[in-house]
C-alpha positions in Angstrom: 155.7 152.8 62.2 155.0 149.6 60.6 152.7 148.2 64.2 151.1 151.8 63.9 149.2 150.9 60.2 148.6 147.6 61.3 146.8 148.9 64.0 145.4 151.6 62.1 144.1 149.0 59.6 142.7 146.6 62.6 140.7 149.1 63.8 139.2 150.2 60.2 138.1 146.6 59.4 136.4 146.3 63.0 135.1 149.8 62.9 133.9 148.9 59.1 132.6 145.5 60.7 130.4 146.9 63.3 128.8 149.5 61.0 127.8 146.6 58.4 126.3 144.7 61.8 124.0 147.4 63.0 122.4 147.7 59.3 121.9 144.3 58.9 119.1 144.7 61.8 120.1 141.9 64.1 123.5 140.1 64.2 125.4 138.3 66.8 128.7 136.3 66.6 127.3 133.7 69.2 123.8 133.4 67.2 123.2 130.5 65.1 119.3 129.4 64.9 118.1 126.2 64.0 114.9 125.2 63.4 113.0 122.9 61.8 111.8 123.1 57.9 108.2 122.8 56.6 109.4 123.9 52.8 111.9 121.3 52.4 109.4 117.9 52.1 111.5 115.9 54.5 111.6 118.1 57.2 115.4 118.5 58.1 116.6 121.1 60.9 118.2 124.2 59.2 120.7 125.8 60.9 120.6 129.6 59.8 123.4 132.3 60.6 122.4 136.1 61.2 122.6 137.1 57.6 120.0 134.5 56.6 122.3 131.7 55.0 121.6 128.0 55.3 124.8 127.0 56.7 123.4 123.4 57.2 120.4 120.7 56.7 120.4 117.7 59.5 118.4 115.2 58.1 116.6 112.7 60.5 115.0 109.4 61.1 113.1 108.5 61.6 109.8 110.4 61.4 110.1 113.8 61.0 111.6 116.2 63.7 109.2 117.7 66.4 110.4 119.6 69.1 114.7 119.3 69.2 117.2 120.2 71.7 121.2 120.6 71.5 123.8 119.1 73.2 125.6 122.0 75.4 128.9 120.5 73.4 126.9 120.7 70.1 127.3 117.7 69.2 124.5 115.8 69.0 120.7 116.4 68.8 117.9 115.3 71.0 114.8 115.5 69.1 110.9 114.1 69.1 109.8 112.0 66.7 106.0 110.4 65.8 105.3 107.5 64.5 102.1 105.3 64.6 100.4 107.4 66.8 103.0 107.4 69.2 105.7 109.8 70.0 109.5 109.1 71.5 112.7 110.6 71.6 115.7 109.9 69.5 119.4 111.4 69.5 121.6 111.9 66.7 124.8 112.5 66.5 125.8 115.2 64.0 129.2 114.0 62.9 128.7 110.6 62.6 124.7 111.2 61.5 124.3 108.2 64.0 120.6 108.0 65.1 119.5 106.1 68.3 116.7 105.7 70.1 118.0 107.2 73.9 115.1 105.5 76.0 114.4 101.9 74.2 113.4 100.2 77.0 110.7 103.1 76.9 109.2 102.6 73.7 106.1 100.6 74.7 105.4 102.2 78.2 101.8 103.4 76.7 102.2 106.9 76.3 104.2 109.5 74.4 107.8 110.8 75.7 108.0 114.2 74.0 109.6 117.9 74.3 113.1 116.8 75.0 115.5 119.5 77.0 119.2 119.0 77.2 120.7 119.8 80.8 123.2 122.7 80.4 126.3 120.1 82.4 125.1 117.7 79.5 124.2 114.7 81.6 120.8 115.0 81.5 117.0 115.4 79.2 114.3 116.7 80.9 111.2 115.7 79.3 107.4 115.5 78.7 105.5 111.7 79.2 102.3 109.9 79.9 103.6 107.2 81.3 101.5 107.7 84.3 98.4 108.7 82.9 99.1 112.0 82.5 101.6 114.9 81.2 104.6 115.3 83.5 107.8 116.1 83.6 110.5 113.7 84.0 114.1 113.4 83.7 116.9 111.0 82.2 120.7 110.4 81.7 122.2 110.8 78.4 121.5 107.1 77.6 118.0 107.0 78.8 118.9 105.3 82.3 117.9 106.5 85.6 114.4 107.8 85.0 112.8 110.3 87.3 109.5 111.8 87.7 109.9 115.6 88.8 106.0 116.3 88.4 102.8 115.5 89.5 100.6 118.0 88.3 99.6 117.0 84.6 98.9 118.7 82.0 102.8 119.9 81.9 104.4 120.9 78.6 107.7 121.8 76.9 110.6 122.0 80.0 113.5 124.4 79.7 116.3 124.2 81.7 117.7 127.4 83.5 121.2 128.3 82.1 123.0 128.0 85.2 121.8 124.3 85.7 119.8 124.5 88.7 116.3 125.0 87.3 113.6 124.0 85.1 111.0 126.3 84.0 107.8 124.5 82.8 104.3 125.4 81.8 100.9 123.4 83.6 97.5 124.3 83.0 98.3 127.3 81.6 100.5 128.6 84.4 104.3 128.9 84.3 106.1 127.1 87.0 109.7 127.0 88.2 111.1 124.3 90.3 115.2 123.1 91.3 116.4 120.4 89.0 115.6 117.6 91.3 111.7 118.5 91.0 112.0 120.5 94.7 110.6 123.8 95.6 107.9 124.5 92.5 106.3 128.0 92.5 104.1 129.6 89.7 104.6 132.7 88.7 101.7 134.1 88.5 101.2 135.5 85.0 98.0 137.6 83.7 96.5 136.3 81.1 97.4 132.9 81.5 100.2 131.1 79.5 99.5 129.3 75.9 102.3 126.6 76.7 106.1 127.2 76.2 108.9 129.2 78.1 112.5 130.0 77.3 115.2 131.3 80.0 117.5 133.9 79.1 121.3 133.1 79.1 122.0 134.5 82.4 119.5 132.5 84.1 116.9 135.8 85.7 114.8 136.4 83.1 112.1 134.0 81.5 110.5 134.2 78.5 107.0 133.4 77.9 103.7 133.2 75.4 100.5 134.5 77.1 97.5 136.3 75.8 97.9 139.7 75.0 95.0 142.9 76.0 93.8 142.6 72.1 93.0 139.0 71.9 96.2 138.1 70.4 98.8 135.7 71.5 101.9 137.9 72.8 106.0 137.4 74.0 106.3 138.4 77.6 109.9 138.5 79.6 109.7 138.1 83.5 111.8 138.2 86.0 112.2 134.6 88.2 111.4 136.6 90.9 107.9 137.3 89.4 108.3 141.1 89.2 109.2 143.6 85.8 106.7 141.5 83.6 107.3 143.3 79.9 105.4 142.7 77.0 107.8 141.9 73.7 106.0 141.6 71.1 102.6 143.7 69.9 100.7 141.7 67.2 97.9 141.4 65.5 94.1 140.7 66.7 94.4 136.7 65.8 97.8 136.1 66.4 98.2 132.6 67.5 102.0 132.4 68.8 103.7 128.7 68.5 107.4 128.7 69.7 109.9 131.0 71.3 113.8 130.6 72.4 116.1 133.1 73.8 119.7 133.5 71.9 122.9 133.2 73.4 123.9 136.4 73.1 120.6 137.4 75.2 119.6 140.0 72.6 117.1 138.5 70.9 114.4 136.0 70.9 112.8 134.3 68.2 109.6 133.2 67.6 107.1 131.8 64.5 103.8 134.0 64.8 100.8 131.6 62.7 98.2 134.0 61.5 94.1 132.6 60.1 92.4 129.3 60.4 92.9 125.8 59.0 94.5 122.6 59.1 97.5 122.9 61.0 99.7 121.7 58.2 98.2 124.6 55.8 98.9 127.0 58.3 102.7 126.0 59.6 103.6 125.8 55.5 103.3 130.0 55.3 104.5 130.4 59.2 108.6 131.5 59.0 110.7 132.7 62.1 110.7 136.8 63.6 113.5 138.0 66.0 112.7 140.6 68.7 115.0 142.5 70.8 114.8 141.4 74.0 115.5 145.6 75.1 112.5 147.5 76.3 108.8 147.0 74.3 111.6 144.8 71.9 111.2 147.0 68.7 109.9 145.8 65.3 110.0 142.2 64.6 112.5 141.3 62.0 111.8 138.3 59.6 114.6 135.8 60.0 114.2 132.8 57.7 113.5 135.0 54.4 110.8 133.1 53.5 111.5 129.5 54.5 109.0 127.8 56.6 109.4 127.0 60.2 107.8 124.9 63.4 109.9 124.5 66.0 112.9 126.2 66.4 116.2 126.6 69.0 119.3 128.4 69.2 122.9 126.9 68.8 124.5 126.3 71.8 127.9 128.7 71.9 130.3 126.2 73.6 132.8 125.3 70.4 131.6 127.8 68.2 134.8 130.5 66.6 134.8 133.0 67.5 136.4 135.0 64.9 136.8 139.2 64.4 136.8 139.8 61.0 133.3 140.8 58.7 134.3 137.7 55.8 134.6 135.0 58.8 131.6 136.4 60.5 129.7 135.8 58.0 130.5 131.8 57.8 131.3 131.1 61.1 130.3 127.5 60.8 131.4 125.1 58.4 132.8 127.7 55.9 134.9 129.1 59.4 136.3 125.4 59.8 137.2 125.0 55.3 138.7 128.6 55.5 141.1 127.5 58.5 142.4 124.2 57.1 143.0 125.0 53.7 144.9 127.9 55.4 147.5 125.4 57.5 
């Protein structure tokens, strides 16, 4: 009898849980964004849980943060930083807040290293340089050994690594391209419309995320398949919609994005612009505001690897740091 309430009681608290979920619009255990501030003046990286709470601030130097990617183990942060003109890219490690520079020996090769992506095995950043002349990708260990060019093309921007490891999705000249991890076997996918300049995969590695021109002169989310077929349009906005950033969350339901709306100096216009979520399910439904006002640039999704996963509504809703007090105070 005793077993039968407890179980009776169990399945109130998830039943109870669930219901709260749906009506807070979009929630996911395994969704934790992070993204970069332009309210706070020194520009940490917010990291944001599903109800809107600021569960931390990673401060970083130096410069401030441009584009950032996670380890897979979450542990340490690869991020772009610009100073003097020129841009390269640092790591820090979040529980020691050591900073270091991953490719020193790099730092005066003439051109900018930017747009750093962390390999899913962990071993590797893909990322953006002019070292040649040009904008290509290129590839390095953890410790910024073993440099290796995987384009020729120019132009290239912002490479995101497939899920599954054995890809990297990249944009050139406004087309999207896919190619194995080694730089082998490239093909476009060609898109209508063209693409403005970043891509996301989804989490099981078939689907690619995109930003391309909408039909009503706005700047739009599109999902494709790496195949090339089932193109969908995500998002519907505005005439004048400019579109800067996009990622795909580990749970694959969503993907966020920070619309920019008007004209003016980029800095006046990124200081209003804040992060929406669309579902990732059919046209992807209203967008939902995520940041609640706070102002955001670049952005990415917490990698899933260590975090709790935990059943009840209270630890759902701090399932971070507050997850990790709750548990030690309780041994």
């Amino acid at each position: 009898m005793k077993r039968l309430l407890i179980c009776v009681i169990l399945g109130m608290v998830l039943l109870i849980g669930s219901f709260t979920f749906v009506n807070r619009g979009w929630t996911d255990e395994r969704d934790v964004l992070s993204f970069v501030s332009t309210t706070d003046e020194d520009r940490p990286i917010i990291l944001m849980n599903t109800q809107g709470e600021v569960l931390q601030k990673l401060r970083t130097e130096p410069g401030h943060p441009s584009a950032f990617t996670w380890s897979p183990d979450r542990r340490s942060i690869a991020y772009e930083a610009c100073r003097n003109a020129n841009c390269e890219i640092h790591v820090m490690e979040i529980s020691t807040n050591v900073r270091r520079n991953i490719h020193r020996e790099l730092t005066f090769d003439g051109g900018d290293n930017q747009k750093p992506a962390w390999s899913p095995d962990g071993k590797w950043i893909a990322f953006v340089s002019e070292r040649a002349g040009d904008k290509d990708i290129y590839k390095m260990d953890v410790n910024g050994k073993n440099v290796k060019r995987l384009t020729k093309k120019g132009g290239c921007n912002k490479p995101a690594w497939s899920p599954d490891g054995r890809s990297i999705a990249f944009v050139s000249h406004s087309t999207l391209f896919v190619m194995d991890a080694e730089g082998r076997n490239v093909r476009h996918l060609g898109i209508a419309g063209g693409v403005a300049f970043s891509c996301a995969w989804a989490p099981n590695s078939k689907q690619i995320a995109f930003i391309a021109g909408g039909a009503e002169g706005s700047i739009e989310v599109f999902s494709i398949n790496v195949d090339g077929q089932n193109m969908r349009q995500l998002t519907k906005s505005e005439e004048g919609t400019f579109i800067w950033e996009l990622a795909w969350s580990p749970s694959g339901k969503w993907i966020a994005y920070i619309p920019i709306q008007g004209n003016g100096p980029i800095a006046q216009l990124f200081a209003n612009a804040v992060v929406h979520i669309v579902g990732t399910v059919g046209g992807g439904g209203k967008p939902i505001e995520a940041t609640k006002g706070m102002g955001a640039r670049y952005l990415n999704w917490v990698p899933t690897a260590s975090l709790p996963v935990a059943l009840s509504v209270e630890k759902q809703a701090t399932l971070w740091g507050k997850l990790k007090q709750t548990e030690d105070t309780s041994k």
